[in-house]
C-alpha positions in Angstrom: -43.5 -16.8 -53.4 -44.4 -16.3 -49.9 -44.0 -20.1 -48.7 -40.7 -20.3 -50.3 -39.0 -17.7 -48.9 -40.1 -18.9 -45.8 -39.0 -22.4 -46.8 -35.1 -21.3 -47.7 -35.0 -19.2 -44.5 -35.7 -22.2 -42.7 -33.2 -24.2 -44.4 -30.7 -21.3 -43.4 -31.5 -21.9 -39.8 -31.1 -25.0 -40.1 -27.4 -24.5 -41.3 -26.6 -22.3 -38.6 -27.4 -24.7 -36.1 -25.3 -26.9 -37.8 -28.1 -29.6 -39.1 -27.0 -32.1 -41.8 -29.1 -30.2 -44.5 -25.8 -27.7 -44.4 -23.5 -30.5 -45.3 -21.9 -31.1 -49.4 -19.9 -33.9 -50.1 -20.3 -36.5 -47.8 -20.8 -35.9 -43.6 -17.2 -34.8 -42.7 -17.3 -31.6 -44.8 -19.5 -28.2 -44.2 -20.3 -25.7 -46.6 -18.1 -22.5 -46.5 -20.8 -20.4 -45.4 -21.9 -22.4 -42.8 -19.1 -21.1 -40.2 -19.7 -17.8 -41.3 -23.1 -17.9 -40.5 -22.5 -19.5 -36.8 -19.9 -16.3 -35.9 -22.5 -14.2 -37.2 -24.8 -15.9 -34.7 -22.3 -16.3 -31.7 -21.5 -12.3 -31.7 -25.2 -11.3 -31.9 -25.8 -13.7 -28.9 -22.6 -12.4 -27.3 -23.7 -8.6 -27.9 -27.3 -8.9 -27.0 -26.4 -10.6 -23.9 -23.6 -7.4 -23.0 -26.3 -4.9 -24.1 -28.9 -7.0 -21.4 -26.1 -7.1 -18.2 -24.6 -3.9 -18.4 -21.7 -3.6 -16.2 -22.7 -2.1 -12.5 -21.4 0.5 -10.1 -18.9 3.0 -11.2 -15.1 2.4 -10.5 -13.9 3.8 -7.1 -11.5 6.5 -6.4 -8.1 5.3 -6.6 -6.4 4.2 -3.0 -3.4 6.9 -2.3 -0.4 5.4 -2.4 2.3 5.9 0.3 5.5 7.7 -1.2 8.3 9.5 0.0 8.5 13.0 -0.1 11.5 16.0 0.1 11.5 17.0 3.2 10.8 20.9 2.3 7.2 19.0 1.7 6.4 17.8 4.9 6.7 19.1 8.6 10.0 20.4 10.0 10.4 18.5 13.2 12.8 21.3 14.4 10.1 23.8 14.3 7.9 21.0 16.4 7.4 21.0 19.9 8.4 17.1 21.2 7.0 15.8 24.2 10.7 14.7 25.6 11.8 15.8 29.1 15.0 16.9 28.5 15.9 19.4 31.3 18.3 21.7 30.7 19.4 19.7 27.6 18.3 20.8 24.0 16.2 18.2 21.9 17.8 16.7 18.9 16.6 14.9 16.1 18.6 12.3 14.9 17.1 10.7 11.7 13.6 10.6 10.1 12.0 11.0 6.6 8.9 12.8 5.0 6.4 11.0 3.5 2.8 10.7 2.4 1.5 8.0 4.6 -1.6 7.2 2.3 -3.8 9.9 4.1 -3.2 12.1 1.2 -0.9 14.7 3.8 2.5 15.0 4.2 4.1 13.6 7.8 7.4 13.6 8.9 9.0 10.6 10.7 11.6 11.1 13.3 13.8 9.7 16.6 14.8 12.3 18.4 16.2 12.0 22.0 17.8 14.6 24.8 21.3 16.0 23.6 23.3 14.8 26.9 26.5 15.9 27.4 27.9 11.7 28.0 26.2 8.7 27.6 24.0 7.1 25.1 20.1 9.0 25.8 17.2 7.0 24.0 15.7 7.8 21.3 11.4 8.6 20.6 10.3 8.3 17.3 6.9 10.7 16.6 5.2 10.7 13.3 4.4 14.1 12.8 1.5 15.9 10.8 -0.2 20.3 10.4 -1.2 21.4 13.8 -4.5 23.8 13.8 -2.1 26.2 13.8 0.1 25.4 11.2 3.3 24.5 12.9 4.4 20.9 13.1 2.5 18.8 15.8 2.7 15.2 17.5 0.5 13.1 15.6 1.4 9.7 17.2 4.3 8.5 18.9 5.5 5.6 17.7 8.1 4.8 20.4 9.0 5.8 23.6 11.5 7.1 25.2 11.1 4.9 28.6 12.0 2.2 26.1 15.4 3.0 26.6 16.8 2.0 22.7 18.7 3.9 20.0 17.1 4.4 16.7 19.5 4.0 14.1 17.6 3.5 11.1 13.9 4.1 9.6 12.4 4.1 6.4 9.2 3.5 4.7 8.6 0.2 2.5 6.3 0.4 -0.8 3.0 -0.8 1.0 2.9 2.5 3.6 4.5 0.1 6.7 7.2 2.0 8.3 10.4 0.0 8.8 13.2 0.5 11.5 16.3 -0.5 13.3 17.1 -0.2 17.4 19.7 -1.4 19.9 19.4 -1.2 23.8 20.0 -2.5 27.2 18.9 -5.3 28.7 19.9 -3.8 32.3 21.4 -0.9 34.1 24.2 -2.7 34.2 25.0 -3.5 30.7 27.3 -0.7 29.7 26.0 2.0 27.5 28.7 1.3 24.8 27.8 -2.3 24.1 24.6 -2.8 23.7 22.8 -5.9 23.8 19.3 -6.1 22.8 19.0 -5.5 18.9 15.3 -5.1 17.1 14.2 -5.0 13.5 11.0 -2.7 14.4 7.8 -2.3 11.9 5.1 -0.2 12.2 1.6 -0.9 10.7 -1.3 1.1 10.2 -4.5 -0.1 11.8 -7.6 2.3 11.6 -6.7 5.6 13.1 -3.1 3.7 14.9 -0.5 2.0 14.7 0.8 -1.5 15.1 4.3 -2.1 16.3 6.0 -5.3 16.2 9.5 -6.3 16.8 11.6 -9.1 16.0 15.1 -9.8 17.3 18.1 -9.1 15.0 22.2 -9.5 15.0 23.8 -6.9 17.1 25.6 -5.9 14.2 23.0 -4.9 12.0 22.9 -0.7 11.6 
């Protein structure tokens, strides 16, 4: 009894390997069971060979994303203390947003520039961030004053690279209401900075 179990268990093997003892009815046709058998035998190599490589390492923390947020949310840059030396003019800030910058903490983008009584006084642009104290404080500036251009535009794109828009002078004696030097500006983080690069654009973009 014992050699023939032995002997039909071998034949079985035999079928699941796909010999020609498997075969009925001439060499083009398989028994039924014979494909049944090789899944059966395909998933059990499959499983064993999951159960021996288990996956590795554990996933990460997800990367924050940049957003924009309402500006209640993030520093009030009138309530900041810009380094621009304005004399006896006031400080005004002209256009910004608030964001999450992908540090996890709310900032505050924003040109600002000396209110003059005439002319056309450049712009800075300051990221701002929480001072130790709590009150809104410089946490990079971004662009100069001494630049000498107008900020008319900035925004923040999907992938946390901050986008803008300037006009300026190519000399003194280009007058202040035309300008003649027109940028698309980006700003890109690198480490604990920023990259900025410009690229010329039509004077009549805004």
């Amino acid at each position: 009894m014992l050699a023939h179990t032995a002997h039909w268990r071998g034949r079985l093997v035999e079928n699941a390997v796909g010999t020609t003892a498997g075969r009925r009815g001439g060499a083009g046709r398989t028994a039924p069971w014979h494909w049944a058998v090789t899944v059966a035998g395909c998933a059990a190599v499959v499983a064993a060979a999951l159960a021996a490589s288990p996956a590795s390492g554990t996933p990460g923390p997800a990367r924050p994303v940049p957003r924009a947020l309402p500006a209640a949310a993030a520093p009030d840059p009138a309530r900041a203390e810009l380094p621009l030396d304005c004399g006896p003019f006031p400080v005004k800030v002209s256009i910004g947003f608030a964001a999450d910058l992908g540090g996890g903490r709310p900032g505050t983008v924003t040109a600002a520039h000396c209110a003059a009584e005439n002319g056309t006084p450049p712009d800075a642009v300051y990221l701002l961030g929480a001072g130790p104290d709590g009150r809104p404080a410089v946490v990079a500036t971004l662009l100069s004053e001494r630049e000498n251009l107008t900020v008319s535009r900035l925004a923040l794109r999907s992938d946390g690279v901050i986008t803008g828009h300037a006009q300026g002078y190519s000399s003194d004696d280009v007058p202040r209401f035309a300008p003649d030097i027109s940028l698309d500006l980006t700003w890109t983080r690198r480490g604990g900075g920023w990259d900025r690069s410009q690229t010329a654009a039509p004077l009549s973009a805004t």
